[in-house]
C-alpha positions as CSV (number, residue, x, y, z in Angstrom):
1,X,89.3,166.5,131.5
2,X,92.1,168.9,129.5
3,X,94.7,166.6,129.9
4,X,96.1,165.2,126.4
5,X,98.2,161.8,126.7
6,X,101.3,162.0,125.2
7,X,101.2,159.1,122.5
8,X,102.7,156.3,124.1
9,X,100.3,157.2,127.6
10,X,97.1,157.3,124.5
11,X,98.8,153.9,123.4
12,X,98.6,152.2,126.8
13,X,95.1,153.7,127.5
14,X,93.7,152.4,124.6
15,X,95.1,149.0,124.8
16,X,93.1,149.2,128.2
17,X,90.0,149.7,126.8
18,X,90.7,147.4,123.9
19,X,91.0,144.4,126.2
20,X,87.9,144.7,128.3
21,X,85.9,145.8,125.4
22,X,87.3,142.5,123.5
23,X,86.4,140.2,126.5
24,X,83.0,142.1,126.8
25,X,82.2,140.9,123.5
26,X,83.6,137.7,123.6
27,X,80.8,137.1,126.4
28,X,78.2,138.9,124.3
29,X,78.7,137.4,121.1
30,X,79.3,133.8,122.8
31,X,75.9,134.3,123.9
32,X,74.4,135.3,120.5
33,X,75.4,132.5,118.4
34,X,73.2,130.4,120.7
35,X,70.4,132.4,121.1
36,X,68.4,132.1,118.3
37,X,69.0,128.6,118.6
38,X,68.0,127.9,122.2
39,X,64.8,129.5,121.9
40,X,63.8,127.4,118.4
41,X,65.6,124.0,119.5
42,X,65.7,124.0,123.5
43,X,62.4,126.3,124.1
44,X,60.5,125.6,121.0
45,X,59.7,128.7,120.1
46,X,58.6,128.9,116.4
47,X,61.0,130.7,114.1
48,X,58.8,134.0,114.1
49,X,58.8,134.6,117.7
50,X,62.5,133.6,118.1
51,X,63.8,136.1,115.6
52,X,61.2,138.6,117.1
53,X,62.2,138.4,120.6
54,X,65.9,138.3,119.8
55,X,65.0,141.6,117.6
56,X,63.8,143.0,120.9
57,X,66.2,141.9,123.0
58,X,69.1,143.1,120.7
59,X,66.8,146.6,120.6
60,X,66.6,147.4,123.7
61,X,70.5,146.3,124.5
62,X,71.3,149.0,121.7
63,X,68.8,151.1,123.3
64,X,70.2,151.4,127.0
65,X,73.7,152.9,126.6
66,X,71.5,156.5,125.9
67,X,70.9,156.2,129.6
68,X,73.9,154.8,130.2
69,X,76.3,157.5,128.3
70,X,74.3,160.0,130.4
71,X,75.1,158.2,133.2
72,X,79.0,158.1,132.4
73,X,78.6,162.1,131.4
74,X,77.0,163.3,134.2
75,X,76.6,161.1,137.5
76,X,78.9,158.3,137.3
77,X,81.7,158.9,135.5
78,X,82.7,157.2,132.2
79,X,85.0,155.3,133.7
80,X,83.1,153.7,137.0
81,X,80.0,153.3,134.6
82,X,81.8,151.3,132.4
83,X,83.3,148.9,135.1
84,X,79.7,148.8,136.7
85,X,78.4,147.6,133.3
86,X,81.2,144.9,132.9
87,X,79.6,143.2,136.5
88,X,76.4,143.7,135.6
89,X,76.9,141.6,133.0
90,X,78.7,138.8,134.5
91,X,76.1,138.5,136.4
92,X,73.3,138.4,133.6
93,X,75.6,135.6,131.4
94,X,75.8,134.1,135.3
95,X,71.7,133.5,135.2
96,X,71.7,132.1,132.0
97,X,74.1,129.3,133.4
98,X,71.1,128.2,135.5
99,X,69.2,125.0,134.1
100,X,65.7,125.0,133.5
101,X,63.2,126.1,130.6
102,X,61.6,129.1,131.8
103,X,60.7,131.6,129.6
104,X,60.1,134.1,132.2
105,X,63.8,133.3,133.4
106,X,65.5,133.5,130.1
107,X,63.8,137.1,129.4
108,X,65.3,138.2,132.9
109,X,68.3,137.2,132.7
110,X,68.8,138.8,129.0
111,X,67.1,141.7,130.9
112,X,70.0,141.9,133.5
113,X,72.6,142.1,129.6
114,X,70.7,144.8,128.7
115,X,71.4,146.7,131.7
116,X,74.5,145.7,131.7
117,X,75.5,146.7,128.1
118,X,73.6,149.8,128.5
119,X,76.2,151.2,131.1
120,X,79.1,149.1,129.6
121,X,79.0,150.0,125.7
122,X,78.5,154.3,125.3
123,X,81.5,155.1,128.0
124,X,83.9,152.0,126.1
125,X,83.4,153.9,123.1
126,X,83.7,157.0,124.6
127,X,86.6,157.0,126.2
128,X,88.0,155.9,123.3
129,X,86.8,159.3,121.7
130,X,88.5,161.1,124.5
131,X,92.1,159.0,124.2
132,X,92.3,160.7,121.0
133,X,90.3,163.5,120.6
134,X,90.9,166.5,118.2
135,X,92.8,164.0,115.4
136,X,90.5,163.2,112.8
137,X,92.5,160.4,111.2
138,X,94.1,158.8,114.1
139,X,90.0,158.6,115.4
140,X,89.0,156.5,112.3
141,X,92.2,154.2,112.3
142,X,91.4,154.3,116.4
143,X,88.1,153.2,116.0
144,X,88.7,150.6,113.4
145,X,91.0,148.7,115.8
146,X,88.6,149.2,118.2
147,X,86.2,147.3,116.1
148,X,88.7,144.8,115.6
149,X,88.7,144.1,120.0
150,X,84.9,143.6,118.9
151,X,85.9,141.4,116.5
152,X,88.6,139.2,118.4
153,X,86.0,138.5,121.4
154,X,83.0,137.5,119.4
155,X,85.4,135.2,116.5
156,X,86.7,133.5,119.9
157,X,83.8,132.9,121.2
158,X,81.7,132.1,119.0
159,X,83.9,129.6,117.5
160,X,84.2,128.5,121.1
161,X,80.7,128.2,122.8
162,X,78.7,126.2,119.9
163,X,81.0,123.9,119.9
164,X,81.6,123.2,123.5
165,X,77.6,122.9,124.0
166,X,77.6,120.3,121.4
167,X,80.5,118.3,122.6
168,X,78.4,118.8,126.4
169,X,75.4,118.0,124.8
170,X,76.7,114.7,123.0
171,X,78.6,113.0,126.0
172,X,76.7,114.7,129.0
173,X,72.7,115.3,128.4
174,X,71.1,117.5,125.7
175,X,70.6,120.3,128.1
176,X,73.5,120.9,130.1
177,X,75.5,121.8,127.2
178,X,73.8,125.4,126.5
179,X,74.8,126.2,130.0
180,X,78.1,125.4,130.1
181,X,78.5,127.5,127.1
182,X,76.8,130.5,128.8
183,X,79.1,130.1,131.2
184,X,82.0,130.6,129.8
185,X,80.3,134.0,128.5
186,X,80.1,134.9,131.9
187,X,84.2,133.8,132.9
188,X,85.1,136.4,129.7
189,X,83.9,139.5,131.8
190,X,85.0,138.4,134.6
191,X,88.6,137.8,133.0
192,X,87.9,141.3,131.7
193,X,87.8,142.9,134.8
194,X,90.4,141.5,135.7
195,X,92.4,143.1,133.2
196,X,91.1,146.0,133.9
197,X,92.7,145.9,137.4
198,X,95.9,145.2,136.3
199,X,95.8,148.3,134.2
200,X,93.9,150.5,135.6
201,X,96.6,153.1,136.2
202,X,96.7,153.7,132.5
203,X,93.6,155.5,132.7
204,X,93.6,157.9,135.6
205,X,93.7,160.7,133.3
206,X,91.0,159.5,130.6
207,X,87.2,159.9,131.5
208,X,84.5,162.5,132.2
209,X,84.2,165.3,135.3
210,X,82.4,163.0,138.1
211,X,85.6,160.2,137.4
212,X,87.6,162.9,139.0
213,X,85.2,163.5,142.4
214,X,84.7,160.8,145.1
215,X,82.5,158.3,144.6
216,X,78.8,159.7,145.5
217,X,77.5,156.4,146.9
218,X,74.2,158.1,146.9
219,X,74.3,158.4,143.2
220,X,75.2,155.1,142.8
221,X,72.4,153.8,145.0
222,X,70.1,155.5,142.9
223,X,71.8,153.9,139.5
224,X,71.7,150.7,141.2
225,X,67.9,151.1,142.1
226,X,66.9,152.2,139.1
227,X,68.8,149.8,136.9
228,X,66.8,146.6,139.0
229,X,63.8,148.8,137.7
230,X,64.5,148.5,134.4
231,X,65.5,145.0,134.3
232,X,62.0,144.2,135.0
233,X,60.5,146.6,132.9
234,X,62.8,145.1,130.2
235,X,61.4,141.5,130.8
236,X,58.4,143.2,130.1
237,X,58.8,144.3,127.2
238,X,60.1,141.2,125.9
239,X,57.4,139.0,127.5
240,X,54.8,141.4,125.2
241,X,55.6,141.5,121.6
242,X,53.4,144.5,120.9
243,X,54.5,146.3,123.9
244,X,58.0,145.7,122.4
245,X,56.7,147.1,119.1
246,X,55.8,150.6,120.6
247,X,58.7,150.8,122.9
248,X,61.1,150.6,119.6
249,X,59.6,153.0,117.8
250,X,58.9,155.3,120.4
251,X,62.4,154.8,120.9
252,X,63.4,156.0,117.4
253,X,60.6,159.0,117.7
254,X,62.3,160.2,120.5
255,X,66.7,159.9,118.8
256,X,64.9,162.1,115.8
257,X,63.6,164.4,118.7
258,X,67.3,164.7,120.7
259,X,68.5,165.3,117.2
260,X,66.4,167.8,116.1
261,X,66.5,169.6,119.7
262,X,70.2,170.1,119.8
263,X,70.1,171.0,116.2
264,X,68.2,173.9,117.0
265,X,69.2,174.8,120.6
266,X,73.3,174.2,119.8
267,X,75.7,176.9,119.3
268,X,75.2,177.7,115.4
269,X,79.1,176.5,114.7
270,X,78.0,172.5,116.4
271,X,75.0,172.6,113.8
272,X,77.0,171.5,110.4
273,X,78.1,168.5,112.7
274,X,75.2,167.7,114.5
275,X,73.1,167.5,111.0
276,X,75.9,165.6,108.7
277,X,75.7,163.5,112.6
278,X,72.4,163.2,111.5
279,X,72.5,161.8,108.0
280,X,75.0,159.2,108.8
281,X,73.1,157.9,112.1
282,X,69.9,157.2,109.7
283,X,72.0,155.6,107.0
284,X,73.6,153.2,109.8
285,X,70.3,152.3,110.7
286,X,69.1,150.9,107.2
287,X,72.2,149.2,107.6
288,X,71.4,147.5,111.1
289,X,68.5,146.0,109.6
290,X,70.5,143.7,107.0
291,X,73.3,143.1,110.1
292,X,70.6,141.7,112.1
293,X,70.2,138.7,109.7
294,X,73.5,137.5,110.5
295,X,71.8,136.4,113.9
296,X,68.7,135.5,112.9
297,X,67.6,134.2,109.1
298,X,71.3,133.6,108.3
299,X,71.5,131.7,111.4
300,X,68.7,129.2,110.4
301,X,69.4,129.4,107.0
302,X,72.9,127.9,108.0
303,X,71.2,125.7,110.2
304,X,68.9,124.4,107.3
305,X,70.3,124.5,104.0
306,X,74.1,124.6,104.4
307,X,76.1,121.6,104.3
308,X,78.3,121.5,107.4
309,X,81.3,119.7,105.8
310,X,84.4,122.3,104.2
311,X,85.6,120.6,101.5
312,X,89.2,121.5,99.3
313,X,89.7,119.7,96.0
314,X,87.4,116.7,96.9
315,X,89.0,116.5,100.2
316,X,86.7,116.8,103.3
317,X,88.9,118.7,106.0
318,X,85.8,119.7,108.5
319,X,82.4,119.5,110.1
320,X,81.0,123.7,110.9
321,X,78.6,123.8,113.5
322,X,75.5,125.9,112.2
323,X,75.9,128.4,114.8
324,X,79.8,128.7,114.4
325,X,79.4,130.0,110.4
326,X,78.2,133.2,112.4
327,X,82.1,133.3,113.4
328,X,82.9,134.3,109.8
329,X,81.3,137.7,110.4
330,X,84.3,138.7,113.1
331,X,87.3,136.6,111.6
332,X,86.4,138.6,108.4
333,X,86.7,141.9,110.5
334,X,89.8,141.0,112.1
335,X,91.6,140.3,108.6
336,X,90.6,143.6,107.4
337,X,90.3,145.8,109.9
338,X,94.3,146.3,110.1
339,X,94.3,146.8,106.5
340,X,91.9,149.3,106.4
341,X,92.8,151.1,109.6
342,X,96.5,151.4,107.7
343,X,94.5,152.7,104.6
344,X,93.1,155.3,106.4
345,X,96.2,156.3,108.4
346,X,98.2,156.6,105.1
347,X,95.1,158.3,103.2
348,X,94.9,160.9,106.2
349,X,98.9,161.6,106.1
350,X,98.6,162.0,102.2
351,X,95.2,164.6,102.1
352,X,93.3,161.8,99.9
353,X,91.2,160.2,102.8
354,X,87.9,159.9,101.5
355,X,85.0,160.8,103.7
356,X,83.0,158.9,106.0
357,X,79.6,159.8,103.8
358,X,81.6,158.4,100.7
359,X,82.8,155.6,103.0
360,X,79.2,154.7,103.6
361,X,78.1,154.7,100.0
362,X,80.8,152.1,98.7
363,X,79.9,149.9,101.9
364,X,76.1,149.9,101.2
365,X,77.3,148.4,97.5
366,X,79.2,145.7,99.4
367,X,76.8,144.6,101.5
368,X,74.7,144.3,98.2
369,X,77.0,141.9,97.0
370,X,77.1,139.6,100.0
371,X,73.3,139.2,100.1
372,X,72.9,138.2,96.2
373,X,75.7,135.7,97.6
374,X,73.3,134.5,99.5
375,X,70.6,134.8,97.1
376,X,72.5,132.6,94.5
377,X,71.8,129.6,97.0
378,X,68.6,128.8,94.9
379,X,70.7,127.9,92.1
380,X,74.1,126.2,93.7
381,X,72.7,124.3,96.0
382,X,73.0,120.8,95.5
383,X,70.1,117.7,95.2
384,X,69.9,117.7,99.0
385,X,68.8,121.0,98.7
386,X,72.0,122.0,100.4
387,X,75.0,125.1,99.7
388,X,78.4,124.4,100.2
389,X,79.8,126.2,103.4
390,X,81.8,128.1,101.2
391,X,79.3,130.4,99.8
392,X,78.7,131.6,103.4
393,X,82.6,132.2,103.7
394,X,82.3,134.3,100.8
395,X,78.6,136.2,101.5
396,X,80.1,136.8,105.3
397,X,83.2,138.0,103.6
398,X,81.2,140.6,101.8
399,X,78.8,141.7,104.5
400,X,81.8,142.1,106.6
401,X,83.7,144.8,104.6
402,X,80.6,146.2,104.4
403,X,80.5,146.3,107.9
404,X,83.5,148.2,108.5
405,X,82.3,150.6,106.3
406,X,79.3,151.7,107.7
407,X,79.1,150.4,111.4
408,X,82.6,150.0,111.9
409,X,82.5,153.8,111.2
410,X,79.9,154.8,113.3
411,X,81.1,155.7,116.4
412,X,83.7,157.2,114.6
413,X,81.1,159.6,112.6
414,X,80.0,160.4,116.3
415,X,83.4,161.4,117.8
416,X,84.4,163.4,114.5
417,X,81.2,165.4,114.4
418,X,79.8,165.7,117.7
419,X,80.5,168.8,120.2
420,X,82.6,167.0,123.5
421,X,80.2,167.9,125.9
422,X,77.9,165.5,124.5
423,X,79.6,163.2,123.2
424,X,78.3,160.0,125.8
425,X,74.8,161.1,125.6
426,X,75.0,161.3,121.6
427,X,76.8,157.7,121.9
428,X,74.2,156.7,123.4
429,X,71.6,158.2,120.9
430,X,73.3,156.2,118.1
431,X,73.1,153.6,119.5
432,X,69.1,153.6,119.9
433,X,69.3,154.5,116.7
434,X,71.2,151.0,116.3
435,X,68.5,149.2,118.4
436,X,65.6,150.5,116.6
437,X,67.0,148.8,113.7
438,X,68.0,145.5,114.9
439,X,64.7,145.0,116.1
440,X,63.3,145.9,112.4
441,X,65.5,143.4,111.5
442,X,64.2,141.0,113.5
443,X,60.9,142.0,111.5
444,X,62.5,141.7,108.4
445,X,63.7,138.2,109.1
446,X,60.4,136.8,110.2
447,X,59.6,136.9,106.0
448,X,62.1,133.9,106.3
449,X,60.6,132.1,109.1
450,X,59.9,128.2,107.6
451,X,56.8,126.6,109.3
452,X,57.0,123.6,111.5
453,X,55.7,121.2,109.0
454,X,58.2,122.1,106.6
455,X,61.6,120.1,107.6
456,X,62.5,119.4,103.9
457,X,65.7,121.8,103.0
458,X,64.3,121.5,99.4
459,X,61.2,123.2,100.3
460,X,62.7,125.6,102.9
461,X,66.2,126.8,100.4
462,X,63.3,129.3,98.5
463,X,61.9,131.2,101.5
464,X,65.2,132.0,102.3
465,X,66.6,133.1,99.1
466,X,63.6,135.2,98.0
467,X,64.4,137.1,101.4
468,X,68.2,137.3,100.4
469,X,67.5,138.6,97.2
470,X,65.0,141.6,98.3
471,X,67.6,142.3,100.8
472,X,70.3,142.6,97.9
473,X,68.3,144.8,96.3
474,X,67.6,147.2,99.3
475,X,71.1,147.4,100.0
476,X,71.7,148.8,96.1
477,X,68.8,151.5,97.0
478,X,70.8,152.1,100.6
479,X,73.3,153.0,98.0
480,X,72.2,155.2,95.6
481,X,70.5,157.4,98.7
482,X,74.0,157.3,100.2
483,X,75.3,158.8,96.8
484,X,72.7,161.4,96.3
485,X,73.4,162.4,99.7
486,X,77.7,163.3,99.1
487,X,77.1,166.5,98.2
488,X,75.0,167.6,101.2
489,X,77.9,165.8,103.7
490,X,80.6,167.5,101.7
491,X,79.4,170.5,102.2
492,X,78.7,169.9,105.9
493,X,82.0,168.6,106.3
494,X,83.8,171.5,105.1
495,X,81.7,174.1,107.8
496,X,82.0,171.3,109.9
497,X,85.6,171.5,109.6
498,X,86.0,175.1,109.1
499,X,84.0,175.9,112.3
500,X,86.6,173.7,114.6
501,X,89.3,175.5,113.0
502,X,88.7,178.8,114.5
């Protein structure tokens, strides 16, 4: 589509998108606070297999929108592919509602979220991208926001759903409350669509070609058909951990391939973008690896070692629910996200914005500093063998800013440097790029996983530190590659830029 909003029609589109998007992940994130924790204290799975199968799950959710941006781009529309997504996943969150302990059941039914995220989460961003393409600086501050609707869902919710399975869990049986809270993932898309409805109309002129043909109910047959095909294959995949193994890497073999097959076959003015595209897609995945934690050895770690009371000056206000520290991550987000998205808008009015390569760098550092946070645990924690809560306010804090330097950033990187014609598909190739990495750091995390006979904090506070620390000192090397790299993405930039001009 040609058509470009005027500014108050790109303001009401994008408030569109940032509501369902929001209520999206409020249902996803809801759902993720619990997960690690349902398989380990409701399942019984041991810590290794838990974070590994979460590490799958959360690869292979990343992995699906490259199917489903191509979907949006080319057979769908963005628009209708999106929406599709959003009931797919109600239904998904729906099946995990159902009682029972059936592994089988719980892989399907995170099976039916992948599908559903993989046509849900390319064509949100997406459309995004196309609200306001050709504006560099009103892209980033776009896409920051945007990451804040992330942000606002998943604090919501996951403040939300741990604690109403433990007050369900307390005063009405030990396993209905983990359903209740998955089903209250599953009312958030539903009130999403809903709000969709209500404003769809700002939208009719945002989306891709096939949004603005009838509605091929063949075509949508066969999306339906073959989406129930991968569902299974899906379960599959995470019933068979070394099946899951191949599938992700295969999975990254194959982003390096698309990469290096439009580098070379593109129109030689796309190449600068496509390459500095490039660079930034493999930075974001070393930094995947260390957001993964945040679901899975953070998440016992708070579940372990961290004293659930907040206490100010002696006084004790609260009682944290293990999985609720997890909420930190997005309240963190939503504090700064305005602040930097006004940084960037001021930066980009005054010629000093910075790039996204540099931007990338100084977040690598930051996230550095949130995992020696962590790592300090070994030598604040108290006779117990216990940390303060506040020392996870702080390293989420850390990790956070971090965050919206590099991932907040990176579908940002793909809008700014990536030719319109592909722009779902390449969504979609970040974000296997994404997946590949979350299920490395579900790898990574298993160097933290505490054996059953080990229920002593004491004993348990040094596997996780020692893991904290390494990770600390990965992000510093993250960083200094990310530095020796400016020059290269400067220069890019520039043709980059150049090229567009003319």
């Amino acid at each position: 589509m040609n058509t470009m909003p005027a500014p108050q029609s790109q303001t009401r589109s994008f408030t569109t998108i940032f509501l369902i998007e929001m209520w999206e992940r409020f249902g996803f994130y809801g759902m993720q606070a619990l997960i690690v924790y349902y398989m380990v204290q409701r399942l019984g799975f041991p810590d290794e297999r838990a974070t590994l199968v979460w590490g799958a799950a959360a690869a292979l959710i990343y992995v699906a929108p490259a199917i489903g941006g191509w979907i949006g781009d080319k057979v769908l529309g963005t628009r209708r592919t999106m929406l599709l997504g959003a009931v797919v996943l109600s239904v998904g969150y729906s099946l995990m509602v159902v009682p029972g302990q059936s592994v089988w059941f719980l892989f399907f039914a995170l099976s039916v979220i992948v599908v559903g995220n993989g046509l849900f989460k390319a064509n949100a961003g997406n459309l995004v991208r196309k609200i306001y393409e050709g504006d560099d600086s009103k892209i980033d501050s776009a896409f920051t926001i945007y990451y804040m609707a992330v942000n606002l869902g998943a604090m919501i919710s996951q403040l939300l759903t741990p604690w109403l399975k433990d007050y369900v869990n307390e005063n009405y049986g030990n396993e209905l409350g983990w359903h209740v809270a998955f089903a209250v993932c599953a009312i958030g898309l539903v009130l999403g669509l809903v709000n969709y409805w209500l404003m769809r109309r700002t939208m009719d002129h945002i989306g891709s070609e096939p949004d603005d043909l009838p509605l091929n109910w063949s075509k949508l047959g066969a999306v339906l058909a073959g989406s129930v095909a991968f569902v299974f294959l899906s379960a599959y995949i995470l019933e068979h951990e070394g099946v899951a193994r191949a599938f992700v890497y295969l999975a990254g073999v194959v982003v390096i391939g698309i990469f290096a097959y439009l580098i070379s076959t593109g129109e030689r003015h796309e190449r600068a973008g496509l390459i500095a595209a490039l660079v930034l897609t493999v930075q974001t995945v070393f930094y995947f690896i260390f957001y993964q934690q945040m679901s899975t050895s953070l998440a016992l770690f708070a579940l372990r070692n961290v004293d659930p009371a907040f206490v100010v000056f002696g006084v004790h206000l609260w009682d944290w629910s293990p999985a609720q520290f997890q909420a930190f991550n997005p309240i963190w987000i939503f504090i700064l996200s305005p602040i930097l998205a006004w940084a960037y808008t001021h930066a980009g009015k005054a010629g000093k914005d910075i790039s996204i390569a540099a931007k990338f760098a100084i977040g690598f550092v930051i996230v550095a500093a949130g995992f020696f946070i962590y790592g300090a645990s070994s030598h604040l924690a108290d006779e117990r063998g216990l940390v303060s809560s506040w020392l996870m306010v702080w390293g989420y804090g850390a990790i956070s800013l971090g965050e919206l330097l590099v991932s907040g950033l990176g579908l940002a990187m793909v809008a700014r440097y990536v030719p319109a014609r592909m722009g779902g598909f390449m969504m979609g190739a970040y974000f296997v790029a994404s997946g590949v990495s979350q299920y490395l750091g579900g790898v990574v995390a298993t160097f933290a996983s505490v054996p059953r006979n080990i229920t002593d904090p004491l004993e348990s506070l040094p596997i996780y530190t020692s893991l904290f620390n390494k990770l600390g000192v990965a992000a510093l090397v993250c960083t200094v590659i990310a530095i020796a790299v400016l020059p290269l993405m400067n220069r890019l930039s520039r043709t980059h830029h150049g090229n567009t001009q003319t």
